[in-house]
N, C-alpha and C positions, 0 to 999 in steps of 0.2 A: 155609828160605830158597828152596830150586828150587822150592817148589809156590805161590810171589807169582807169580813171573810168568806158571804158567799158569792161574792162578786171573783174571790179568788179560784174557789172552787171550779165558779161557771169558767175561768178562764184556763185553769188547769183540765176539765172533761174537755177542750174544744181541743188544745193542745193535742190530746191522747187520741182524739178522734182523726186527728189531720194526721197524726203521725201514721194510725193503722190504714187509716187508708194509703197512705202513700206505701205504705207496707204491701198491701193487695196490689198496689197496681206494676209496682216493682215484678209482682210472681210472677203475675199474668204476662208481663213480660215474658220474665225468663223460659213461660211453659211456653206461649207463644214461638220462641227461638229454641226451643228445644224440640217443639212440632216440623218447623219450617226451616232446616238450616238454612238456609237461601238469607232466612230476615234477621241470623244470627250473625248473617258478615256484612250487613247495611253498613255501610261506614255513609252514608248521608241522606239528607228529609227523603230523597223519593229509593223507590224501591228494588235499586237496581245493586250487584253485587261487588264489593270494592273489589281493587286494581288486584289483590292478594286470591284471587277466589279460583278456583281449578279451572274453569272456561278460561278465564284469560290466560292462565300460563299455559293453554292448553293452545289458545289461539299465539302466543309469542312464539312457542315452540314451534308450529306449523311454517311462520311466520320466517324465523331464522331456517328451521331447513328448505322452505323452498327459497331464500336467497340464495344459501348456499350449495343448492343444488343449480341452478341458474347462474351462477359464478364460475361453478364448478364448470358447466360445459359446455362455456366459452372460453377457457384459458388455456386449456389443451391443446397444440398448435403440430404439426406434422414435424417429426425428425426430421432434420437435415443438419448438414455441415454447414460450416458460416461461411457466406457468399464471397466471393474473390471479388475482386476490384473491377476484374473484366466482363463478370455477369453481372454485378450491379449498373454497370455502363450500358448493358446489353436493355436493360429492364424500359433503357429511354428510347428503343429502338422499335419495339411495340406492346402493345398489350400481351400479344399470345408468347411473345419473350418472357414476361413477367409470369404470366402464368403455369409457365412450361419448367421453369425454376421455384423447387421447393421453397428456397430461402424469400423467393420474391413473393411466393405467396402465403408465406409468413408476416411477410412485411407488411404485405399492402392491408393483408387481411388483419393487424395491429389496427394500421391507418382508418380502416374502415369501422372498427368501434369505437376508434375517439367521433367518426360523425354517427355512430348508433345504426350502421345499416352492415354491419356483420353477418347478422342473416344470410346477403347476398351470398357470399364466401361459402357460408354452412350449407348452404344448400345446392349449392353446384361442386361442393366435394361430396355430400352424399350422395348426388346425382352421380359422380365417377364412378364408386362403389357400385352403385347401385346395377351401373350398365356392364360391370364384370359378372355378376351373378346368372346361374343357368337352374340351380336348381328352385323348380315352380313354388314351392311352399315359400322357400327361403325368398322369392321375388315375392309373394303375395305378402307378408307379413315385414318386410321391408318395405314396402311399397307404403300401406297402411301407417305407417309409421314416419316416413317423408312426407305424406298428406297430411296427417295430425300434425305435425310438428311448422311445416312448411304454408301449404296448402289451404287449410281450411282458416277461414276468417275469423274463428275463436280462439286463434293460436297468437301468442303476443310475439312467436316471430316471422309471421306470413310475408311473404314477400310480393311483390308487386306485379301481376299479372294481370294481362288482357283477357276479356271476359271469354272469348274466340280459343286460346289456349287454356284456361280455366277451365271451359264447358269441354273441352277434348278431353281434360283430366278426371273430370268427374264420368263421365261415358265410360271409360276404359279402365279406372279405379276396380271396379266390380272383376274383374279378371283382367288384373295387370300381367304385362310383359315389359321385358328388358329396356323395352323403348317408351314405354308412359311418359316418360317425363323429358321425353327428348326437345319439344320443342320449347318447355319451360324452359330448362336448362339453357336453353339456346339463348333466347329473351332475358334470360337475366347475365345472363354472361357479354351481352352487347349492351344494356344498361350498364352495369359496372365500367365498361369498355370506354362508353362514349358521358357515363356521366363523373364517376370516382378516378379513374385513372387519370385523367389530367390533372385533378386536386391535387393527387397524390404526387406525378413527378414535381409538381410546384410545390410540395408539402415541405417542412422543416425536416421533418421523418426520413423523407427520401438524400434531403442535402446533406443533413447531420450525417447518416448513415457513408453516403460516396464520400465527404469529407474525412473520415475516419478511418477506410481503407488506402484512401488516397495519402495521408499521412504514415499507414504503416506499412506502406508499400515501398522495396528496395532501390525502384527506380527513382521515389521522390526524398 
């Protein structure tokens, strides 16, 4: 009977002892996360900073404005008035008809980012622009800017050029004029020519469209 109650005892000090220690190791936490914010937003075993942590909303944000700057300057399409019956007819007559009509190169250039080669388009209207320009700063700094964008092969909308007018573009880059990019221009405007515009007269895009005018048109 005298060895119950210190058998109680020993098992009340073990109690007390597990309790303070788990007491320390609790602190040591808490100073530990109070040292290191980074290991006070662990949300799991390894060491990395949950979904909630400023890097990431920091990386979403980045994330959402460059979509929506990428959205943003491809959807911007050239003024024009809605094509008449007799230019969309015209559009199957040839290519440089199509292109030569606002409305047609609105269209085609729709047509041309449901198959994700829009670029083309982009880059043979900044080529227009471009070859209106006289004063030199405003060519050098426009120019650099068609290269970035166009041109160089770290751009996700480079467009397809032979190495022969590639290597002319980068020679002439360095002190660009009104004609840098004339033979690009050219080359992509005969790919478009001989590859996307026949898609396109065969496209729903193009029938739907003549179908519609052809319906609200007086003679029919």
């Amino acid at each position: 009977m005298g060895s119950e109650p210190m058998e109680m005892r020993k098992r009340q000090m073990s109690v007390q002892q597990e309790s303070a220690a788990g007491g320390t190791a609790a602190t040591q936490q808490v100073q530990a996360g109070q040292a290191n914010p980074r290991l006070s937003n662990a949300c799991c075993f390894c060491w990395c900073c949950c979904c909630s942590c400023s890097w990431n909303e920091d990386r979403d944000d980045r994330n959402r404005k460059t979509s929506y700057d990428v959205k943003e300057g491809t959807v911007d399409c050239e003024d024009c008035p809605k094509p008449t019956l007799e230019e969309v007819h015209s559009w199957a007559q040839s290519f440089d008809k199509l292109m030569c009509c606002p409305a047609g190169r609105n269209s085609f250039r729709q047509f041309l980012r449901t198959e994700f080669s829009e670029e083309n388009m982009l880059f043979w209207l900044a080529c227009q622009e471009f070859g209106k320009e006289s004063n030199k700063s405003a060519i050098e700094e426009k120019a650099r800017v068609i290269y970035e964008d166009y041109i160089s092969i770290l751009s996700p909308k480079e467009v397809s050029l032979d190495s022969r007018v590639r290597e002319t573009i980068n020679r002439s880059i360095q002190e660009p004029n009104s004609h840098t990019f004339d033979d690009a221009q050219l080359q992509i405007y005969t790919l478009m020519q001989r590859d996307s515009y026949p898609r396109y007269m065969n496209s729903a895009a193009y029938k739907n469209l003549l179908n519609a005018l052809s319906e609200q048109s007086p003679e029919s």
